[in-house]
C-alpha positions as CSV (number, residue, x, y, z in Angstrom):
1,X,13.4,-56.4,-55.3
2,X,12.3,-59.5,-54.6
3,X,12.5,-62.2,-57.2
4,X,9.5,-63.8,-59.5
5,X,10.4,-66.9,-58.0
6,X,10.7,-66.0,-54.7
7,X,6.9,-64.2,-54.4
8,X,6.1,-67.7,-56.7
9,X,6.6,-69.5,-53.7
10,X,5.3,-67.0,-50.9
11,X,2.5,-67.6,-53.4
12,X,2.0,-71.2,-53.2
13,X,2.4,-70.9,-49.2
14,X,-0.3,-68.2,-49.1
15,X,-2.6,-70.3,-51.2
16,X,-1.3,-73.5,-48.6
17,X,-2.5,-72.1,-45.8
18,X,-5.9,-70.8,-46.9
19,X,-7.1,-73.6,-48.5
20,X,-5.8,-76.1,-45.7
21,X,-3.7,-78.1,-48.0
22,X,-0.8,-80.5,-47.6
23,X,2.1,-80.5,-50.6
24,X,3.3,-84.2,-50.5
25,X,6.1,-84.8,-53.0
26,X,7.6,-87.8,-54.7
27,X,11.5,-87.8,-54.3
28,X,11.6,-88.0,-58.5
29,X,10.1,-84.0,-58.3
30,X,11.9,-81.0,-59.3
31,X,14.0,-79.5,-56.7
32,X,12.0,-76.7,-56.4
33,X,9.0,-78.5,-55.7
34,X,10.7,-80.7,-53.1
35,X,11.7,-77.7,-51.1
36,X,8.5,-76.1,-51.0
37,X,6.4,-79.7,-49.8
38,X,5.6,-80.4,-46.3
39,X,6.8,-84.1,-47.2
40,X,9.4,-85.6,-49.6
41,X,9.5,-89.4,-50.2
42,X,8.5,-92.9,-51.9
43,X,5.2,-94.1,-52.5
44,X,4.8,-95.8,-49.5
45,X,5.9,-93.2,-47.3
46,X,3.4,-90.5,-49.1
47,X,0.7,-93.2,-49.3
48,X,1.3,-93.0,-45.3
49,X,1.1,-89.5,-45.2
50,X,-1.9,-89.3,-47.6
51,X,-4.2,-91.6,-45.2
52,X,-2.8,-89.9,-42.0
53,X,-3.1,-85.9,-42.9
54,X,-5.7,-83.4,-41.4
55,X,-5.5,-81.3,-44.4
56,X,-8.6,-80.6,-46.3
57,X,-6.7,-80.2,-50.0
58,X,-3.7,-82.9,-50.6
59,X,-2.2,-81.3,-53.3
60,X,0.0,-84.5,-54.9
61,X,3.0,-83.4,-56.7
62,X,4.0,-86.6,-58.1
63,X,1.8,-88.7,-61.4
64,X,-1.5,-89.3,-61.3
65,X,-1.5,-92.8,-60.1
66,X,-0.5,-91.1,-56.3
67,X,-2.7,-88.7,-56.4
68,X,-5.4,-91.3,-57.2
69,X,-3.8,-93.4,-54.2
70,X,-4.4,-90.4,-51.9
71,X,-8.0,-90.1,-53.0
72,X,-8.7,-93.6,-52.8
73,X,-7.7,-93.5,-49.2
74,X,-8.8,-90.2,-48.7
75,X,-12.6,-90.2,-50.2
76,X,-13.8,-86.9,-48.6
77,X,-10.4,-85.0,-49.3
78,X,-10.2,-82.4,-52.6
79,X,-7.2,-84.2,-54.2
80,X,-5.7,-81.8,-56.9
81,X,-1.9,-82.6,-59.0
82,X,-0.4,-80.0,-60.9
83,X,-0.6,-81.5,-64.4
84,X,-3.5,-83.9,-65.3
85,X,-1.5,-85.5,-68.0
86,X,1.2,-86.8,-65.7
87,X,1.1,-90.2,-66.2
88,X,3.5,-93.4,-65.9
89,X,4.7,-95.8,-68.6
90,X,4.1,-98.9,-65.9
91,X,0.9,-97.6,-65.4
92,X,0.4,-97.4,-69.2
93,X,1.9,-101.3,-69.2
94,X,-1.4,-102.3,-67.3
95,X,-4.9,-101.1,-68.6
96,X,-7.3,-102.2,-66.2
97,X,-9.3,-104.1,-69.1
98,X,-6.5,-106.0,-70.3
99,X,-5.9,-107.3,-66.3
100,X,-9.4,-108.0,-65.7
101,X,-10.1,-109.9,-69.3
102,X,-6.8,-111.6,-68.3
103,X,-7.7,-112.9,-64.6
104,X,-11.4,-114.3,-66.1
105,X,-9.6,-116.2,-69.2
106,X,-7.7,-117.8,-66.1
107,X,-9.3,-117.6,-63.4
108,X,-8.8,-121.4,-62.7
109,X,-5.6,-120.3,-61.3
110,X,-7.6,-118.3,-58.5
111,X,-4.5,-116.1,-58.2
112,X,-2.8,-114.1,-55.6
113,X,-2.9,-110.7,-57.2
114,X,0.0,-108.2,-56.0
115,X,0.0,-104.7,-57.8
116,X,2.9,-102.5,-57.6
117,X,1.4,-99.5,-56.1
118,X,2.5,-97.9,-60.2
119,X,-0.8,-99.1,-61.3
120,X,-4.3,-97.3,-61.9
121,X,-7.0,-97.2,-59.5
122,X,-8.6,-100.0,-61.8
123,X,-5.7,-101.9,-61.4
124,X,-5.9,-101.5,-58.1
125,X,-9.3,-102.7,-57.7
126,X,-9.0,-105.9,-59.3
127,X,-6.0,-107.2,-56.6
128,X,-5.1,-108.8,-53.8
129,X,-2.9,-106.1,-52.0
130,X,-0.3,-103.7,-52.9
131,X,3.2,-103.6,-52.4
132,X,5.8,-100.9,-53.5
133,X,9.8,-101.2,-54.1
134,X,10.4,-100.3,-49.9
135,X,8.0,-103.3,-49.0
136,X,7.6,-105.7,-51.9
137,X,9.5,-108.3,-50.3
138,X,7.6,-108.1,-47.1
139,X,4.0,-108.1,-48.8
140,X,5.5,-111.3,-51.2
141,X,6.9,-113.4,-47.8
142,X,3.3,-113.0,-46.7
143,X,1.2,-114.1,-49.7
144,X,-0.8,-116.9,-49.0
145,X,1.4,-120.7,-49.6
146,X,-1.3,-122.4,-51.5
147,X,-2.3,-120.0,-54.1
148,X,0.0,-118.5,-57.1
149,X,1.2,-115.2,-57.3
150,X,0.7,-112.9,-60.3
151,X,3.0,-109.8,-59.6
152,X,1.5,-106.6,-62.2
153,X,2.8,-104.2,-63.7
154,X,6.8,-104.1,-63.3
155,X,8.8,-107.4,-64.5
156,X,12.3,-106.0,-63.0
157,X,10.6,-105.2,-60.0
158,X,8.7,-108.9,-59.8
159,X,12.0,-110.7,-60.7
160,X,14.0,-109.1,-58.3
161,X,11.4,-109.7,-55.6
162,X,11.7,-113.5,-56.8
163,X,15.5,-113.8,-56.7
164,X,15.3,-112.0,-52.4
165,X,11.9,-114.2,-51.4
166,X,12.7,-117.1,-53.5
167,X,8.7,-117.1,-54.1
168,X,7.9,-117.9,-57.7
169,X,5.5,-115.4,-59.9
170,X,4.2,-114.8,-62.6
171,X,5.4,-111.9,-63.8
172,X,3.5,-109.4,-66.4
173,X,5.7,-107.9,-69.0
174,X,5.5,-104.1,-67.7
175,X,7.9,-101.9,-66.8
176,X,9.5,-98.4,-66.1
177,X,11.0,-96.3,-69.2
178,X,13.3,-94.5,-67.5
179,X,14.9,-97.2,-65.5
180,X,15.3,-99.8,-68.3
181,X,17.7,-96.9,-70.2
182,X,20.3,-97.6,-67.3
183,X,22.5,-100.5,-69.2
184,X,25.1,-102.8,-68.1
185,X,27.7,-100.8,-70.6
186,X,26.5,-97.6,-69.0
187,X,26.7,-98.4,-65.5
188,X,30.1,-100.0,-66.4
189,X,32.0,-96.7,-67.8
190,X,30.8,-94.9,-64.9
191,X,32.3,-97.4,-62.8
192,X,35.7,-97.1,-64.6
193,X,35.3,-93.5,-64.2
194,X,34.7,-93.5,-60.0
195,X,36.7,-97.1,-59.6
196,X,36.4,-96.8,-55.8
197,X,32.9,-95.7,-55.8
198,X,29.9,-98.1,-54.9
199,X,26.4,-98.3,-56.6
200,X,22.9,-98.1,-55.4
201,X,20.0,-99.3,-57.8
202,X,16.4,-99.0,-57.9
203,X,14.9,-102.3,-58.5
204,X,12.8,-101.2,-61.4
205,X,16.1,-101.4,-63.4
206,X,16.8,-104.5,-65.8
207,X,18.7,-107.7,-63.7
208,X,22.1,-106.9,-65.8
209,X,22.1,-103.4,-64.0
210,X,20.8,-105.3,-60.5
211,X,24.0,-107.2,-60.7
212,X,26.6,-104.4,-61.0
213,X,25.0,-102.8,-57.8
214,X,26.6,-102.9,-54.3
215,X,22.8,-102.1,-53.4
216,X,19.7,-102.6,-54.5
217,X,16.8,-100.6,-53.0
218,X,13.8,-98.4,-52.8
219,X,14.1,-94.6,-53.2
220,X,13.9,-94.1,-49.6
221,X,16.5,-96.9,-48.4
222,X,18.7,-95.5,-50.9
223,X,18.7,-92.4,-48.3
224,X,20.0,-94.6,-45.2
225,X,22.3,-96.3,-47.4
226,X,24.3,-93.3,-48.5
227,X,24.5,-92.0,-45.3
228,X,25.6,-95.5,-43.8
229,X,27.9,-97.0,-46.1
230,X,31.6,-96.8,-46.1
231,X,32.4,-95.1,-49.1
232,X,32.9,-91.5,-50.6
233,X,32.0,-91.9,-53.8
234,X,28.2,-93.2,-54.7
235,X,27.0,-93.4,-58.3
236,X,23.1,-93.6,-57.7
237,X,21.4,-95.5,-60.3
238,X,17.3,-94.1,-60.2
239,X,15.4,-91.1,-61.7
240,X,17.4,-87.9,-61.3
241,X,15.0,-86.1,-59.3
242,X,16.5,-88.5,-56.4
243,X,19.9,-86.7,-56.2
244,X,18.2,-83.3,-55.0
245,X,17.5,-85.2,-51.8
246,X,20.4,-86.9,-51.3
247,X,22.2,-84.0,-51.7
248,X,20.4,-82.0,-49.2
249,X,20.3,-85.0,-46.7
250,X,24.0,-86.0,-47.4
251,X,26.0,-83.6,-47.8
252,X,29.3,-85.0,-46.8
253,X,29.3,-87.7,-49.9
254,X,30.0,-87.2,-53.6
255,X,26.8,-88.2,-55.0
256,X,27.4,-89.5,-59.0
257,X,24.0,-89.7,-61.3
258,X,23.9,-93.2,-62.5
259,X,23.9,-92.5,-66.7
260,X,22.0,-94.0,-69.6
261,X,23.4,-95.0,-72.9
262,X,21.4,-91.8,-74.2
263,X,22.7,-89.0,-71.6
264,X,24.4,-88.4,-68.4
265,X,20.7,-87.8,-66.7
266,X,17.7,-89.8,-66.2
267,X,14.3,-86.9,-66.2
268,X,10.9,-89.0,-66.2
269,X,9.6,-86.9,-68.4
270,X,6.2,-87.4,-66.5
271,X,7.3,-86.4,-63.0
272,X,8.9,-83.4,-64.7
273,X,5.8,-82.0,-66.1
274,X,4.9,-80.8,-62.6
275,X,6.4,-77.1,-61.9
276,X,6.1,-74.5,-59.7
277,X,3.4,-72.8,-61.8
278,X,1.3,-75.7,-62.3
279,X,1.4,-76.1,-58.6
280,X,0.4,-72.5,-57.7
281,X,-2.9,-72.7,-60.5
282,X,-3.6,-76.4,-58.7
283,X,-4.0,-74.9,-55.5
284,X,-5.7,-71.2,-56.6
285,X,-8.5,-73.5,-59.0
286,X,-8.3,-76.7,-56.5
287,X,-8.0,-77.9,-60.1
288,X,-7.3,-80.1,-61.7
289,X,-9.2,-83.0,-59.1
290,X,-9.2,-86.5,-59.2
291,X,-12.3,-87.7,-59.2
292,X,-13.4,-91.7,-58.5
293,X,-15.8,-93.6,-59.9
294,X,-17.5,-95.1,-55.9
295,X,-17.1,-98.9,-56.6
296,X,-13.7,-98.4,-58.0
297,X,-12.0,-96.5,-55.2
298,X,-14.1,-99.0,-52.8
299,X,-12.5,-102.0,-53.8
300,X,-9.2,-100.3,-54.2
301,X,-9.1,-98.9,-50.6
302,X,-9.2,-102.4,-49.0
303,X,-5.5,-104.0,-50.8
304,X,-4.3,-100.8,-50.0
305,X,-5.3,-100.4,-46.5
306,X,-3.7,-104.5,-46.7
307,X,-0.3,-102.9,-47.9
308,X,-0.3,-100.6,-44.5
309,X,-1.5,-102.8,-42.3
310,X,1.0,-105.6,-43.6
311,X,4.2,-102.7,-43.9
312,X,3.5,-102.1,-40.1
């Protein structure tokens, strides 16, 4: 007999195929989810695969700011997440009102605007270009000389960029909740633990936790980098949901979840509001969609189409 799960997914793959839809996953998803998408990766890669797919449904499991990347790119496209309410605390870090009332109190500085891709569609509107952790350096090294840079909405991110491009910024005060609960007395005991192992960090972590880290890295470099480097033991310092794919990619290595001071796990409590049966009413209802105001995903589209253009 076969399982609830199992005709859960023949499910979803039924629904996949007669509604034309694509299942693009953000590497911070539940397993489950990850093994049932036709693509698994970071927010550039998917923001690749969002402009490039013939589907007629993208069905984003991820937070809402992807799925509103994949409309903005993708205008004609039904663009449906499992859970409306998936959000992001960076997101949250950077209301679109508070930006633009910001860049008119000074907009004698005429600055260079670079949003992290973890930023509304608002957000996204009022920038220069966007950049994400796998190509923030590049996008920064290719900002204009003569004007200043504000980096929104991730200070970790922004300071790290600084300290690899040597570019200064000014940096607003967002960031990611799950990645500041990694500490430098948490990443230490770990390391006391595995004393031959070597870390790989997300950037969105705090500078103290940056500096403990063999690598530092996007979610999808961290991929290359544990199948590359010379060493058995890896404690990986990012959102949990990142280990399901190392795991699956590299089998060979003993894969360690970086800890918080709180617990030996680190669940974005957003990304795991997505589930399997979220995903399969997405896809039966095509709902819930994201929907664009005209003039906002407009000016988004063109620092977005910047970012892909400049990532070539």
């Amino acid at each position: 007999m076969p399982s609830a799960a199992l005709d859960l997914k023949d499910a979803i793959l039924q629904l996949k195929k007669e509604k034309n839809a694509v299942i693009l996953a953000h590497n911070y998803q539940t397993g489950d989810i990850q093994d049932l998408a036709d693509y698994v990766g970071d927010s550039l890669g998917l923001a690749y695969k969002a402009k490039e797919t013939d589907a007629d449904v993208i069905c984003f499991c991820g937070v809402h700011f992807m799925a509103e990347t994949a409309k903005i790119v993708n205008p004609s496209k039904t663009v449906v997440l499992p859970d409306k309410d998936a959000g992001c605390s960076l997101e949250e870090s950077c209301p679109g009102p508070e930006l633009e009332a910001f860049l008119e109190a000074n907009k004698e500085k005429n600055y260079y605007v670079i949003a992290y891709i973890n930023c509304s569609a608002h957000v996204k509107a009022l920038c220069d270009v966007i950049c994400t952790s796998g190509n923030a350096i590049r996008i920064v090294d290719r900002a204009p000389k003569d004007r200043p840079i504000l980096f929104v909405p991730d200070a970790n991110l922004g300071a790290w960029v600084m300290e690899k491009t040597g570019r200064k910024m000014d940096l607003w005060k967002g960031s990611c909740y799950v990645h500041v609960e990694f500490t430098r007395d948490s990443i230490n005991r770990i390391k006391k633990e595995h004393p031959d192992a070597v870390v790989v960090a997300h950037p969105e972590c705090t500078q103290a936790v940056r500096l403990l880290a063999d690598e530092v890295c996007s979610t999808e470099r961290m991929v290359t980098y544990c199948k590359e480097v010379d060493a058995q033991n890896i404690i990986v310092v990012t959102e949990s949901g990142m280990l399901h794919r190392l795991q699956k990619e590299v089998p060979n290595k003993n894969l360690i979840p970086g800890p918080t001071d709180k617990c030996a796990c680190a669940d974005c409590r957003f990304m795991k509001m997505n589930t399997l049966e979220k995903l399969h009413d997405c896809l039966a209802n095509l709902s819930p969609q994201v929907e664009l105001p005209e003039d906002i995903r407009s000016r988004a589209e063109a620092p977005l189409l910047r970012m892909l253009e400049q990532s070539k």
